[in-house]
C-alpha positions as CSV (number, residue, x, y, z in Angstrom):
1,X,148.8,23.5,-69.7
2,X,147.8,26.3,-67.0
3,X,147.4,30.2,-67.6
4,X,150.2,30.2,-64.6
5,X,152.7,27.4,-66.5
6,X,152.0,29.9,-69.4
7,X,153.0,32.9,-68.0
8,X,156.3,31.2,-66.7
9,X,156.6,29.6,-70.0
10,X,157.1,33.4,-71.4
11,X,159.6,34.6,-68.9
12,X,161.7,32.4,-68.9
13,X,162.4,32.0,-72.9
14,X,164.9,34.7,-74.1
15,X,163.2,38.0,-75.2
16,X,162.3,38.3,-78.7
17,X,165.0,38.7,-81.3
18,X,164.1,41.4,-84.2
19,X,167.1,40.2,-86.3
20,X,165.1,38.9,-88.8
21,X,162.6,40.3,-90.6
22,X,160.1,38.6,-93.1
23,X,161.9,40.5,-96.0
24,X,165.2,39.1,-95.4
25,X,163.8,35.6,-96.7
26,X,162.7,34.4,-100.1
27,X,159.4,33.0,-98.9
28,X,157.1,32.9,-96.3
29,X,153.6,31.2,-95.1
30,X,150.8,33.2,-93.0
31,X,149.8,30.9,-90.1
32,X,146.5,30.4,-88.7
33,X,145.8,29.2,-85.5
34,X,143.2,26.5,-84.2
35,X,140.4,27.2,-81.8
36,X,141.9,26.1,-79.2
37,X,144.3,27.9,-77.6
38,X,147.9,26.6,-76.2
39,X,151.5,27.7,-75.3
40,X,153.1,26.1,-78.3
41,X,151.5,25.0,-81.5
42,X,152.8,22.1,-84.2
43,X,152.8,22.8,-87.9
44,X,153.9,20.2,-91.1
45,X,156.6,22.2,-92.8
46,X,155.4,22.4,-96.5
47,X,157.0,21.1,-99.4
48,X,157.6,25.3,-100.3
49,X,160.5,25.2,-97.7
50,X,161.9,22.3,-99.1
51,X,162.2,24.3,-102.6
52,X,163.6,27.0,-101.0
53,X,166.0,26.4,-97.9
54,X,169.3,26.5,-98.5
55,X,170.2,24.3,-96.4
56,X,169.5,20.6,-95.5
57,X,168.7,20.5,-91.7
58,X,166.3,24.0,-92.5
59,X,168.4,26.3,-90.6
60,X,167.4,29.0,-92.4
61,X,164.1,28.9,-91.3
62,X,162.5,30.9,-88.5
63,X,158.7,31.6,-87.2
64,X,157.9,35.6,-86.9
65,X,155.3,37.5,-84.7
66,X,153.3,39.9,-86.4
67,X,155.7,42.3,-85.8
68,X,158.6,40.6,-87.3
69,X,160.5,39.6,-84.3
70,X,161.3,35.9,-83.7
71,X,159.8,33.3,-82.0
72,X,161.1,30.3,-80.2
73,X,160.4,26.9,-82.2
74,X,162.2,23.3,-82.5
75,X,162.3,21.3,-85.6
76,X,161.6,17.7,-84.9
77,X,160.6,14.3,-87.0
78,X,157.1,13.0,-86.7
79,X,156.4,9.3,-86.4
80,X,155.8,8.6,-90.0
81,X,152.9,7.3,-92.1
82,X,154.2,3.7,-92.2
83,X,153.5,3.7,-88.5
84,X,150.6,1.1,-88.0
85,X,149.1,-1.0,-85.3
86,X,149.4,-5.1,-85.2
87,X,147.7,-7.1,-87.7
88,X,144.3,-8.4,-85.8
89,X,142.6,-11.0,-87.2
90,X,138.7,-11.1,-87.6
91,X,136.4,-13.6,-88.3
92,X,135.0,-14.1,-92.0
93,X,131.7,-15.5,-92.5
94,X,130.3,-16.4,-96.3
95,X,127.6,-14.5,-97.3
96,X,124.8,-16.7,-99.0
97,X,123.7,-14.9,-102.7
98,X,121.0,-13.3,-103.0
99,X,117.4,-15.3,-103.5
100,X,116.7,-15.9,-107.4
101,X,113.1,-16.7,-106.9
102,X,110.3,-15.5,-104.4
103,X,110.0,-18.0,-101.3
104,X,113.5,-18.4,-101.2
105,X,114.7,-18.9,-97.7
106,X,116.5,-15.5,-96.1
107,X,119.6,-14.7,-94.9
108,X,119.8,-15.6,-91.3
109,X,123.0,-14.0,-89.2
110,X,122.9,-15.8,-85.4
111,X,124.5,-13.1,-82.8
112,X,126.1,-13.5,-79.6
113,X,127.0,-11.5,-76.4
114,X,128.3,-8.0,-77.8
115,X,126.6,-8.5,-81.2
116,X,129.9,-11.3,-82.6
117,X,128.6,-12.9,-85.1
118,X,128.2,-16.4,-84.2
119,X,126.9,-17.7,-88.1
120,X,125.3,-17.0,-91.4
121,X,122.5,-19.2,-92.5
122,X,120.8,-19.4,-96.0
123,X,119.4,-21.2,-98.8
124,X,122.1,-20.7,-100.9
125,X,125.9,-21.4,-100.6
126,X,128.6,-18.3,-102.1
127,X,127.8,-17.6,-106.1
128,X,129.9,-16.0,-109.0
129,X,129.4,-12.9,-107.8
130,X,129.6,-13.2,-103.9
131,X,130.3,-11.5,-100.7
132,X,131.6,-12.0,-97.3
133,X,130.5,-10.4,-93.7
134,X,133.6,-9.5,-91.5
135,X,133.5,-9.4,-88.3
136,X,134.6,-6.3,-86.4
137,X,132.3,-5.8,-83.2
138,X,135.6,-7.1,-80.9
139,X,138.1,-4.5,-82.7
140,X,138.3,-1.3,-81.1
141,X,140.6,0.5,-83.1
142,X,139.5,2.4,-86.3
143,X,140.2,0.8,-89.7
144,X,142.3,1.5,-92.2
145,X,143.8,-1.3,-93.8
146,X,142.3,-5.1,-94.4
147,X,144.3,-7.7,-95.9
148,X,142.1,-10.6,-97.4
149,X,143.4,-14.2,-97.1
150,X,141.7,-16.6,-100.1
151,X,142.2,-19.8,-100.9
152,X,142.3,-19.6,-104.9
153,X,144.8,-21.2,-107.1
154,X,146.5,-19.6,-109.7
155,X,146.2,-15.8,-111.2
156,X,143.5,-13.8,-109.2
157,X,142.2,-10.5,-110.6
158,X,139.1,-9.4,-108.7
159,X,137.6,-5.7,-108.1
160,X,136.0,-5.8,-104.7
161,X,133.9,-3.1,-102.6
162,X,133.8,-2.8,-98.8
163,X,130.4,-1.6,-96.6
164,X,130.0,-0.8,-93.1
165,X,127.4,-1.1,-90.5
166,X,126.3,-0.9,-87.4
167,X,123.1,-3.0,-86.9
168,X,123.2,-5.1,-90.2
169,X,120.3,-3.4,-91.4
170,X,121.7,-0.1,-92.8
171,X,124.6,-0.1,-94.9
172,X,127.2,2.9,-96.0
173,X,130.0,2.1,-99.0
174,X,133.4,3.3,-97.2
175,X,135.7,1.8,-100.8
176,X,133.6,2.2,-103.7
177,X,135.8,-0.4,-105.5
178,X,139.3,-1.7,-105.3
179,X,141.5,-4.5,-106.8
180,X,142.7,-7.9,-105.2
181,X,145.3,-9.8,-107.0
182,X,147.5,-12.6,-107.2
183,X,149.1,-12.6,-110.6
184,X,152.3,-14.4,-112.2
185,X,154.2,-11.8,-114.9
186,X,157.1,-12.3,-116.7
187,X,158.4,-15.2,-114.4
188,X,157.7,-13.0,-111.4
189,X,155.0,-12.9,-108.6
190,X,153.0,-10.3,-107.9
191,X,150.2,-10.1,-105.3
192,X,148.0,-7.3,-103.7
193,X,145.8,-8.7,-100.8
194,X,145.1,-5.4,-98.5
195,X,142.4,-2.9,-99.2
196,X,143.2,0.6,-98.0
197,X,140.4,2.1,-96.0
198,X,140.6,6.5,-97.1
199,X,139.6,7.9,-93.5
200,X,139.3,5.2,-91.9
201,X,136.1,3.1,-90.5
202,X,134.9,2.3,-87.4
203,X,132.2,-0.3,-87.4
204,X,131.2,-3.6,-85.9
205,X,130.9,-5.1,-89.3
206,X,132.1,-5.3,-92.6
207,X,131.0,-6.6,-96.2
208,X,133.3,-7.6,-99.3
209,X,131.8,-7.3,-102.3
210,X,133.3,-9.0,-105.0
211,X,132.8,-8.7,-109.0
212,X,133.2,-12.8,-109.6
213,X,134.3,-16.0,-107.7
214,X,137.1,-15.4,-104.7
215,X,137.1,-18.0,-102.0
216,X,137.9,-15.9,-98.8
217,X,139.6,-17.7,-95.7
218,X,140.6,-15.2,-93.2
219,X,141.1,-11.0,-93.3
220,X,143.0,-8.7,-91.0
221,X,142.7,-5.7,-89.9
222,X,145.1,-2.5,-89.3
223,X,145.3,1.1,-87.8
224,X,147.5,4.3,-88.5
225,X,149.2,4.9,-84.9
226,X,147.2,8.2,-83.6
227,X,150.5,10.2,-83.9
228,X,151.6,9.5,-87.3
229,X,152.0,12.4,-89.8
230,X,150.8,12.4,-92.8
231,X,153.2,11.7,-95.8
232,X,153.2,14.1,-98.7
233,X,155.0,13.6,-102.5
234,X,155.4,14.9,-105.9
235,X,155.9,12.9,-109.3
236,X,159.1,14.1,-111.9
237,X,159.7,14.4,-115.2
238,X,162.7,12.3,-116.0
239,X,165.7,13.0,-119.0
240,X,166.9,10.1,-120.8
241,X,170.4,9.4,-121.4
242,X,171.3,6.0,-123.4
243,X,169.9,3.3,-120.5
244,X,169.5,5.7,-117.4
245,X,167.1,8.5,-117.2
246,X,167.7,11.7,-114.7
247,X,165.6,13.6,-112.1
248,X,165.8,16.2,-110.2
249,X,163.7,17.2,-107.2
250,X,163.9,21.1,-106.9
251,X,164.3,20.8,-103.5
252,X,166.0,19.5,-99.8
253,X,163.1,16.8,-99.6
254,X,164.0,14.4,-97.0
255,X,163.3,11.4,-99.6
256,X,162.6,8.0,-97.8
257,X,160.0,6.3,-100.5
258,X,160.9,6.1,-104.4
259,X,158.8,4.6,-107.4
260,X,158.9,4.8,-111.7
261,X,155.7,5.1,-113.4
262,X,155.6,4.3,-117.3
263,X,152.9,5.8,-119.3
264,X,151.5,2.4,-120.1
265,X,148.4,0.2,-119.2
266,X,150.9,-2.2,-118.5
267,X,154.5,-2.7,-117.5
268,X,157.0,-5.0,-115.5
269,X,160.6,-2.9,-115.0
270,X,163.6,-3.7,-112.7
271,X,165.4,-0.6,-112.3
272,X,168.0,0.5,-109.9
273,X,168.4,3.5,-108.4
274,X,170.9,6.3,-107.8
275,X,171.3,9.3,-106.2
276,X,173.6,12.1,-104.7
277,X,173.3,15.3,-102.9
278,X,175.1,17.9,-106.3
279,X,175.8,17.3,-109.6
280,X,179.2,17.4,-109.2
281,X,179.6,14.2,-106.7
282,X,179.5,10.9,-107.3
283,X,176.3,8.7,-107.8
284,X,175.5,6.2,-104.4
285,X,174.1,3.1,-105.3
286,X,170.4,2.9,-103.6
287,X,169.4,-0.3,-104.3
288,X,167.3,-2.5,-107.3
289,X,163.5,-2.7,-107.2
290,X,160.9,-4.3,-109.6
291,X,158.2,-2.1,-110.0
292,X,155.1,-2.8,-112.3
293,X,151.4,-2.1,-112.9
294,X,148.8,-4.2,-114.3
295,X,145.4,-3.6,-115.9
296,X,142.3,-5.6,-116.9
297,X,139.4,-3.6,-117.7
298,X,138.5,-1.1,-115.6
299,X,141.1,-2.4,-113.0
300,X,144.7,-1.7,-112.3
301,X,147.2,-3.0,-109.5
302,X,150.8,-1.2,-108.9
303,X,153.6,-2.0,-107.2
304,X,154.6,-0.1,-103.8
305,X,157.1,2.3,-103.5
306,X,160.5,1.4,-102.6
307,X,161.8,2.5,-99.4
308,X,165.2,4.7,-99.8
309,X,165.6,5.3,-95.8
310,X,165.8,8.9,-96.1
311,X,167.8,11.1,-98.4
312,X,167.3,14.5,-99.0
313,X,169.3,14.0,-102.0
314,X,168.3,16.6,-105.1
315,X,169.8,14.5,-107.9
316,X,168.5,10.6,-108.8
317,X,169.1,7.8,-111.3
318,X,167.6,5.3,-112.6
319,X,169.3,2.1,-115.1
320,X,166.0,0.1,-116.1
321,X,165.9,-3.6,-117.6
322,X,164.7,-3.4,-120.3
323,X,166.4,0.3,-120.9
324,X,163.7,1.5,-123.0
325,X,160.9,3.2,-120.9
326,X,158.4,5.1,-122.0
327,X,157.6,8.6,-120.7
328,X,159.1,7.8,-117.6
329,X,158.2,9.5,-114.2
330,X,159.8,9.4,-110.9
331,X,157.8,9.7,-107.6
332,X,159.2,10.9,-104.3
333,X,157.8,10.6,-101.1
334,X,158.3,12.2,-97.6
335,X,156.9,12.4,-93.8
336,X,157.2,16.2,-93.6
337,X,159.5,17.6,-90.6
338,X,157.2,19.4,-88.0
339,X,157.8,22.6,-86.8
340,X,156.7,23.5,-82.9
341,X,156.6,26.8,-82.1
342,X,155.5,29.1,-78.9
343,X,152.9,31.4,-78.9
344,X,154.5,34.7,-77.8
345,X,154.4,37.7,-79.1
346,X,151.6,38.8,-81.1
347,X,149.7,36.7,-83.7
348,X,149.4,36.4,-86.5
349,X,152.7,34.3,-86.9
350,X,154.7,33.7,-90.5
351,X,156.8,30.4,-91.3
352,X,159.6,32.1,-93.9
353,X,162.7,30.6,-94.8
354,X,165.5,31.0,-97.5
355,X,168.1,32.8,-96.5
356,X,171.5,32.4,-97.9
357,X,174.0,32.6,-95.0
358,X,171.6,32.5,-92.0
359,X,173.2,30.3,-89.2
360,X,170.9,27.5,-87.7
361,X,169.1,28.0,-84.5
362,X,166.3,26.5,-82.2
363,X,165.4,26.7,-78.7
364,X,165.1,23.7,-76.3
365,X,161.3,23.9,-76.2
366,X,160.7,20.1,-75.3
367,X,163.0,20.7,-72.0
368,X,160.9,23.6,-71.3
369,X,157.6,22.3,-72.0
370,X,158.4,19.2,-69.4
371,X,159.8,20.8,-66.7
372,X,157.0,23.3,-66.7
373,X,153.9,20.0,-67.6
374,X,155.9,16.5,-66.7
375,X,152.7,15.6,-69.1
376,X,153.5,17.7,-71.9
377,X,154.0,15.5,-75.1
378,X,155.0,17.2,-78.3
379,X,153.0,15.1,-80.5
380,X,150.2,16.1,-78.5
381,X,150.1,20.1,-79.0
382,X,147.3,21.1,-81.4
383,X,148.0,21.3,-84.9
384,X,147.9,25.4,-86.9
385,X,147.2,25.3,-90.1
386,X,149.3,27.4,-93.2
387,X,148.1,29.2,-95.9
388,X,149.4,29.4,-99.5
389,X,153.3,30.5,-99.9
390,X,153.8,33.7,-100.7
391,X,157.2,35.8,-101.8
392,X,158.8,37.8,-99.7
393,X,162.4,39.0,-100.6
394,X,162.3,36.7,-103.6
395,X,165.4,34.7,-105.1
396,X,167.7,37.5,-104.5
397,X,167.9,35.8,-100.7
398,X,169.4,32.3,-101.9
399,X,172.7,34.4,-102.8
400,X,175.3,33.7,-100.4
401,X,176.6,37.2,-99.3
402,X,180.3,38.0,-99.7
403,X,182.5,36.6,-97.1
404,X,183.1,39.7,-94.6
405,X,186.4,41.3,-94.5
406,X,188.7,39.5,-91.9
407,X,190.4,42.4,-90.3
408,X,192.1,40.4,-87.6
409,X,194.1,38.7,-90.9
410,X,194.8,42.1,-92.6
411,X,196.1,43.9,-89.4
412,X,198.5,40.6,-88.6
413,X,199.7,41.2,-91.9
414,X,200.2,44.6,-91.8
415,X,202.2,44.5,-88.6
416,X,204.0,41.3,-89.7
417,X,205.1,43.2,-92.8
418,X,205.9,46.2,-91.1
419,X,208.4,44.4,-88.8
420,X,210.1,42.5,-91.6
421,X,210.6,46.1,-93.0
422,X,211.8,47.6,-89.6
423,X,214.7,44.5,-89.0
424,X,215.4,45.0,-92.7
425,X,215.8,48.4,-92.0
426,X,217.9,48.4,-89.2
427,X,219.8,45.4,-91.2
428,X,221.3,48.1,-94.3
429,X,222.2,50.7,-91.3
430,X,224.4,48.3,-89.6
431,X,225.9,47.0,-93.2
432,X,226.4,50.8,-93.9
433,X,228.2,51.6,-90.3
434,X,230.2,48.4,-90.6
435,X,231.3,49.5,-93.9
436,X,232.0,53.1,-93.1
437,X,234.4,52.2,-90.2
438,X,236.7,49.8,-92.5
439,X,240.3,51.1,-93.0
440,X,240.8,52.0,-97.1
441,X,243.0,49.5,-98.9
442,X,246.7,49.9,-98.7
443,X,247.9,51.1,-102.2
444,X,251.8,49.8,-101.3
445,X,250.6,46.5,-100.7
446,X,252.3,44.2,-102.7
């Protein structure tokens, strides 16, 4: 965006409000600023606010200059973490195992145009400990998930590794070790076939290391879209009563993933799972997941979370077959809401929220932004950066204040009352004329 677009930017938002101040809120987080230098800026809103706000939609919080005045922002909703790219598949070529005796025959990888590997010749076929080559000089996109098609029968339980490289001479580990499994527990299936890449890789190939025999057919490959926020997540202690045990988050967290963890090597539940906004409403049926973690050796594989849609619910359940757990724990999950907010006034700028009573507001900073850059794109705004939380007017700020006085009431009900007493008044005058003018009784009557 121009200096010019900028300036305009500036005059044209409202002027700044000083009718908040940092200690008027319970909390608060110092901002720092990137390098580079923009109208607006984008930040995560940390799980802090979520503790704090008293409110679900975060209307009670605000972004202050370093002078306490306000400054215009927007809440919106990232693209999540479970945004990804198409599966793409790449082509898997058995590696031949290493030569046992000198004068063995060496590995020979035939290239084509771009460096696609054409074949893999060798002396020997794949061994009890083998590995695979993958493939990835015609994918463009960074890695960071492969999903590993075999051809095995029966229960699979293998640790593999992945390496990277360039020129298939030198060779970087980007997963020290991971597990691939297929396994049959308890009259139920469970299988893990994708190897998460931490960071991401981008390389032209690709080696799967493997601890003992896996016949490998085929293996995909993934991407995190560009935009997708990051999720974050906490684990909770539960409390059990009779066949349900209880949690409770401490906070607005808009919920969309759930998972139970038993303190046990190994473990095959179905549970199903509640939850509701207070304690004081009634439980809402989530849904019924079977969630599990098993372990051989040094290896474990675990079930994925469960998927909740998105509930900023502070209160779950969960009914377990068979109802005895032990040491349960309850993990939550979230794509953090994303504050952007414009750089006026002067830095440095505070995130606060928590404040009991404060009424929501935001400014329409995406309508501004495209009629001043038709290019502008939220998502696209660099990224600040928060420091810890910090207290700022403390829990004293999540008390509602008293309602205020409704004059308007009390004066129509003064008025009111002072007219019923005027027409009563004027209603014993006219009963005491009408009763002064009667003629006495006659004594003589008869």
């Amino acid at each position: 965006m121009t200096n010019r677009a900028i300036a305009v930017l500036l005059m044209v938002l409202p002027a700044a409000h000083a009718a908040a101040i940092a200690n008027d809120f319970a909390r608060g987080v110092a901002i720092d600023l990137p390098t580079q230098r923009a109208a607006a800026y984008r930040i995560a809103v940390p799980a802090d606010a979520y503790r704090w706000s008293t409110r679900d939609d975060l209307g009670d919080l605000r972004v202050l200059d370093d002078a306490g005045n306000e400054v215009p922002y927007a809440l919106r909703v990232p693209p999540g973490g479970d945004v990804w790219t198409a599966w793409t598949d790449l082509p898997v070529f058995a590696m031949p195992a290493a030569a046992a005796t000198p004068g063995s025959a060496a590995v020979n990888i035939e290239l084509g145009a771009g460096g696609a590997v054409v074949a893999v010749h060798g002396a020997a076929v794949q061994s009890e400990s083998g590995s695979y080559l993958i493939d990835a000089s015609g994918y463009d996109a960074t890695i960071d998930e492969l999903q590993v098609v075999w051809s095995n029968s029966g229960d699979v339980f293998v640790t593999t590794g992945v390496d990277a490289s360039a020129d298939l001479n030198a060779w970087r580990t980007v997963v020290p070790s991971t597990t691939l499994a297929n396994l049959t527990t308890a009259g139920q299936a469970v299988k893990l076939d994708r190897v998460a890449v931490s960071g991401g890789v981008h390389a032209k190939y690709l080696k799967l290391r493997f601890d003992r025999n896996l016949t490998v057919t085929g293996a995909r490959a993934r991407a995190h879209e560009p935009t997708a926020a990051a999720r974050d997540g906490t684990t909770l202690d539960g409390t059990v009563g009779g066949d349900a045990v209880e949690f409770e988050t401490g906070g607005r967290f808009p919920v969309d993933r759930v998972a139970v963890e038993l303190d046990a090597p190994t473990y095959l539940i179905e549970a199903r799972v509640y939850s509701r906004p207070r304690d004081d409403t009634p439980w809402r049926d989530i849904g019924t997941r079977s969630f599990y973690r098993a372990t051989a050796g040094q290896s474990a594989v675990q079930s994925d979370a469960m998927s909740v849609g998105g509930q900023a619910h502070r209160y779950w359940r969960v009914v377990a077959t068979p109802p005895s757990m032990s040491h349960p724990r309850f993990r939550i999950e979230w794509v953090p809401h994303e504050v952007v907010f414009v750089a006026q006034g002067t830095p440095p700028y505070r995130l606060v929220y928590g404040h009991a009573g404060l009424q929501a507001r935001e400014w329409p900073i995406a309508d501004l932004l495209k009629r001043l850059d038709p290019a502008a794109d939220l998502a696209t705004l660099p990224g600040a950066s928060l420091r810890a939380p910090e207290t700022l007017g403390g829990s004293d700020r999540l008390i509602p204040p008293p309602a205020p006085i409704d004059w308007r009431t009390i004066w129509l009900w003064v008025v009111l009352v002072i007219g019923v007493g005027i027409v009563a008044g004027l209603a014993l005058r006219i009963l005491r004329s009408g009763k002064g003018d009667m003629p006495p009784p006659d004594a003589d009557a008869t």
